[in-house]
N, C-alpha and C positions, 0 to 999 in steps of 0.2 A: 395685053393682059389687064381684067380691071383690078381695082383697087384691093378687092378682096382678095380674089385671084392670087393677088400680087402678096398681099400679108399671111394668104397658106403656104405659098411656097416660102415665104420666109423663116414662118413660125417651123413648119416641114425641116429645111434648108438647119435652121439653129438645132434641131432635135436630132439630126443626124451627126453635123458637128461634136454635141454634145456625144452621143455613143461611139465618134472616131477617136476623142480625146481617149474616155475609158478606155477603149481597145485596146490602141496604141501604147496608152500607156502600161495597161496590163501585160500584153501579151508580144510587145513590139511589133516593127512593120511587117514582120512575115508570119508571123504569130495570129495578127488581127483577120478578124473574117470579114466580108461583106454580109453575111447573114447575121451575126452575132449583133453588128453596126443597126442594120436595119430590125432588126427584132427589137433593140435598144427606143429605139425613136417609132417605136410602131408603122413600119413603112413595109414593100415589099424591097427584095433584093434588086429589082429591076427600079425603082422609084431613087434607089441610091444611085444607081450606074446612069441614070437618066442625066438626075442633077447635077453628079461629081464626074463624069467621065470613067471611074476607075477607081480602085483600092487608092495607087499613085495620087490623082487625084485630089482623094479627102486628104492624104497627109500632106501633100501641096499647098492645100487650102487652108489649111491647122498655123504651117510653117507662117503663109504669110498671113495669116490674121497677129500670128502670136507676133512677128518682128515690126509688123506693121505699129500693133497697138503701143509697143514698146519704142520705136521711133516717135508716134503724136505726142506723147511724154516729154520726148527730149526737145523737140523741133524749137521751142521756143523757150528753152533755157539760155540764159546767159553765164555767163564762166568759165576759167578758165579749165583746164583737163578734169582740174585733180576735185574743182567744185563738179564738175559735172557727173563726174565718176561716183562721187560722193553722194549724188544726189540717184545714182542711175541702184549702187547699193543700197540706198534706202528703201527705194522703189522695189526692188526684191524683195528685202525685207518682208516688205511690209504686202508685199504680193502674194508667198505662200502661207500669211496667217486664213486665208479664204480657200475653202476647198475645191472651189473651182481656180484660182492663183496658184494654188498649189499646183492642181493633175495640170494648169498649163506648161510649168515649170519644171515637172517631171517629163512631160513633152519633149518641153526644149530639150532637154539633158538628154533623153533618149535622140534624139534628132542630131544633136552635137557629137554624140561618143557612140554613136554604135556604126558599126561596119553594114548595116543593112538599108542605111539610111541610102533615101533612091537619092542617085548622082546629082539629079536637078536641086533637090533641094537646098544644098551648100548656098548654089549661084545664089537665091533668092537669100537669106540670111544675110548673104554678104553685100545686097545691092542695100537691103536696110541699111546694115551697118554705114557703108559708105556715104550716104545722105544724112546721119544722122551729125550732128556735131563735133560727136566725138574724134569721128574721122580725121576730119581738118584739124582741130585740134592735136591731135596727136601729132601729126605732120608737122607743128609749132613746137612744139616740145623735142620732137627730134633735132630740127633745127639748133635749139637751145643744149641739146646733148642732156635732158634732164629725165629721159628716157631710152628704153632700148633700143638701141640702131636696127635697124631691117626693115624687113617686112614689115607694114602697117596693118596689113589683111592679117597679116601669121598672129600680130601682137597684140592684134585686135580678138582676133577669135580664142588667144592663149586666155584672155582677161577674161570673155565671156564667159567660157568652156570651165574656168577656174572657179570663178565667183557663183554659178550656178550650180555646178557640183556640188561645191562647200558647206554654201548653203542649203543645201535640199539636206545634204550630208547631218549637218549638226542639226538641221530642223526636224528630222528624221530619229535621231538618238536623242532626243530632246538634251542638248549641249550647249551651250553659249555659241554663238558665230563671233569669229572673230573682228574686233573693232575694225570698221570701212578700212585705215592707212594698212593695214595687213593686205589685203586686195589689192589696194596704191601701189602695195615697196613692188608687186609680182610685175609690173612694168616700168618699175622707175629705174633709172640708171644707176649704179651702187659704185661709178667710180671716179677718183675728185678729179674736177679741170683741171 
């Protein structure tokens, strides 16, 4: 493929993207059309199924651009849980003041809490999570009993799933979100040594 080639199908590739976010978000994954996506990005329905394989697919590709982008964030912070955490809230934050940070984060949240969400997707979210810092970390902190004992995957996706919500929640009612240690206390251990 030459050069140019190469920058239609990507400029194509981003504009279909773009019309899977809208969809998805608007209408969930069983909701979204492949017509709707490709009328979106001025493509035909065969030009989407060519590129993405499938409805499946684009939200596959969504999922891991979005935990992707959000792992290069963390990959080279230093700190320990509760800095990281700290910093992984602000990064939301300050993620759906943009309206495309936004519909990405209304994504996620559709993706995290709806029953229609295709089965692959999980694995992928959760192989980010686990490269990301936070992981190991936490596994220190259990250690130390200065967090909830269990499951790291369960306690992990509980924090995600929570913080995402929340904030989409009160950025939605335009409400104050609650200060980052409120996010903190939902996996720290609340009982003395």
């Amino acid at each position: 493929m030459t050069g140019e080639k190469k920058q239609r199908r990507l400029d194509t590739d981003k504009k279909i993207l773009a019309g899977s976010y809208i969809e998805f978000c608007k209408h969930g994954y069983s909701g979204a059309k492949i017509s709707d996506i490709a009328a979106y990005a001025g493509v035909s329905n065969g030009l989407v199924i060519q590129n993405f394989g499938s409805k499946s697919g684009l939200y596959l590709k969504l999922i891991d651009h979005g935990a992707k982008n959000l792992t290069e964030a963390l990959i080279n912070k230093k700190g320990d849980l509760f800095e990281i955490l700290n910093f992984v809230i602000d990064y939301k934050r300050n993620l759906i003041k943009s309206e495309k940070g936004y519909m990405a984060s209304v994504f996620m949240e559709n993706a995290l809490n709806s029953s229609e969400t295709p089965e692959e997707a999980i694995p992928i979210i959760m192989n980010y999570l686990r490269i990301s810092p936070i992981y190991h970390l936490m596994e220190i902190e259990q250690e130390k009993k200065t967090i909830i004992q269990g499951s790291i995957e369960d306690l992990y996706y509980l924090f995600w799933k929570t913080m995402n919500m929340v904030i989409l929640d009160c950025y939605r009612k335009k409400v104050d979100i609650p200060p980052n240690q409120w996010f903190i206390d939902i996996i720290k251990s609340h009982t003395e040594s």
